[in-house]
N, C-alpha and C positions, 0 to 999 in steps of 0.2 A: 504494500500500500504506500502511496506516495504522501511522505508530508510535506507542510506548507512552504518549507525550504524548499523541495524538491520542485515542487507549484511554479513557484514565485524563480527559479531559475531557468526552467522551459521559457515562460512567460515571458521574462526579459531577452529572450535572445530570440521569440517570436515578434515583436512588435517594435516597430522604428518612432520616434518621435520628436520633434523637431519644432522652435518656431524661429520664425525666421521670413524674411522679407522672400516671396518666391523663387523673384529674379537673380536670389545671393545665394541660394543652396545649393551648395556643394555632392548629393548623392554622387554614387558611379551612375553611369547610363543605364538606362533601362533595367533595373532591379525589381519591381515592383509591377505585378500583376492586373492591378488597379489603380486611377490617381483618381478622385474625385471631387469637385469645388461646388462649394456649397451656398449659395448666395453670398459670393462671394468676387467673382472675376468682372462686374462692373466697377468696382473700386478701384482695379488695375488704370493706370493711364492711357496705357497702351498691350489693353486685352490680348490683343493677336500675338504679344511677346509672352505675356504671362503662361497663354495657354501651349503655347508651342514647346515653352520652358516644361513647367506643368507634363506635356505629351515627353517630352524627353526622357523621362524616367521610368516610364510604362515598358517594357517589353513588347518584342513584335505580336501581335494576336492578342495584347492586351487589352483592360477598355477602359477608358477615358469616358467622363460622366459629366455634367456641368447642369447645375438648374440655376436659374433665374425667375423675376418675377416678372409676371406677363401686364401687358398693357394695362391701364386703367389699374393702377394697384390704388389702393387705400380710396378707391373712388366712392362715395361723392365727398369725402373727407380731404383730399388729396386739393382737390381743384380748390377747396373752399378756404384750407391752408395758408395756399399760393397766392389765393388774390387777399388775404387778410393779410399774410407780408408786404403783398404789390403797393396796398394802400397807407402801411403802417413804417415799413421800411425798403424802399423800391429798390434802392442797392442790393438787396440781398435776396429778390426775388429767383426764384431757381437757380439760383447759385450753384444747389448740391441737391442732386436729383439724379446719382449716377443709375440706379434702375433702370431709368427711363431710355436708357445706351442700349438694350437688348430684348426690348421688351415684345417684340416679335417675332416670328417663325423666322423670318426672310432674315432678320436681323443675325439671330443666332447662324443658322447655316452661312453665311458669307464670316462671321466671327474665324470659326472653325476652318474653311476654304483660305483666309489671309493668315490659318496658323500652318497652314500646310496641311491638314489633315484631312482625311476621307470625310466624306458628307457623313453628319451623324443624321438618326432618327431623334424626330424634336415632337414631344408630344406634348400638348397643353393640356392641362388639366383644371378645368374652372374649377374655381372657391370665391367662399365669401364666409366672413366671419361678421358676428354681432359684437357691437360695442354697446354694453349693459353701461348707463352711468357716465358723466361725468368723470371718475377715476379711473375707466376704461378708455376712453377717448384722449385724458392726459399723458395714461402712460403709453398710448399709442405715440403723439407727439413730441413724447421724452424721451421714448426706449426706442425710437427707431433711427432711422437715419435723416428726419427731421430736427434730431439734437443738436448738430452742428448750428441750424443757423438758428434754434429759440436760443443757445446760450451765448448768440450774438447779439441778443435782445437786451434792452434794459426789463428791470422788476417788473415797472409799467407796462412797456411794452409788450413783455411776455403775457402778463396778466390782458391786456386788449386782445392779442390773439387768442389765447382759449376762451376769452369772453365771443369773442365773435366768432371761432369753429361753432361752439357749445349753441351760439344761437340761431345759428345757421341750417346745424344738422339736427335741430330739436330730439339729440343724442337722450332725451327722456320719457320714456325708459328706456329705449334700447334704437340704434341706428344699423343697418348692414352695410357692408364695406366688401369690394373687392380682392380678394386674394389669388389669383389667379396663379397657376406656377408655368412654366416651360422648363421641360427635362430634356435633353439634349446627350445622347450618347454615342462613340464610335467605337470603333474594334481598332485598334493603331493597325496601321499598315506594316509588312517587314521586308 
């Protein structure tokens, strides 16, 4: 029978773990069975590098995976957002909205073609999620990738915009919201 030493030693020499800026990791080439990025490669500045990097570590017949969110995300919260910054601080209007880089089928497959890679299978998948409350709707605008420009905001101004999302989307009791996903996979070539 194996004990927890015996566990915990398999373990470590099964699983790789790393953080690290993508474009700076060091792996050997093509180690790795799988690479997969997780709403995550529209923060890349330039996707087509990241992911081609990313594809580098996969082995030939390996596969490469990539979701994104699909058009109209946090909609009709989204748009209601944008024009309450438009009105309150116009500099910072979509400033940072990198989702918005991928957020279609056509979009993804030419991503993947500028990474050099075989045409993946991109399949959408609608959603929508409820926003229960006022504290549902803040932490959507806190914990997302909206944070960057409310904490560009003064107290005031922060407080104007969830005053005006909140009255906009009469979020009481509960508003729907788009979540849409796009899954995007390929088999590496070799």
């Amino acid at each position: 029978m194996s004990t927890p030493e015996d566990v915990k030693a398999r373990v470590a020499h099964a699983y790789n773990h790393a953080v690290a800026d993508v474009l700076e990791l060091d792996f050997e080439r093509e180690p790795f069975d799988v690479a997969v990025c997780v709403f995550g490669i529209f923060f890349f500045p330039d996707m087509a590098a990241a992911l081609a990097k990313i594809a580098s570590f996969v082995r030939p017949g390996g596969r490469l995976a990539v979701t994104t969110w699909g058009a109209g995300l946090f909609e009709p919260v989204n748009s209601l957002f944008w024009e309450a910054i438009g009105r309150i601080r116009p500099e910072l209007h979509k400033v940072f909205n990198p989702w918005d880089r991928l957020g279609e089928r056509k979009l993804v497959l030419d991503l993947f073609a500028q990474a050099g890679l075989p045409e993946p299978v991109v399949e959408l998948e609608t959603g929508s999620d409820t926003l229960r409350g006022e504290a549902n709707l803040f932490a959507l605008l806190l914990g997302t990738g909206y944070r960057g420009v409310m904490e560009q905001l003064s107290a005031d101004e922060r407080a104007q915009v969830l005053c005006e999302v909140v009255a906009r989307t009469h979020v009481r009791p509960a508003v729907a919201i788009r979540t849409d996903v796009l899954y995007a996979a390929c088999a590496k070539s070799g």
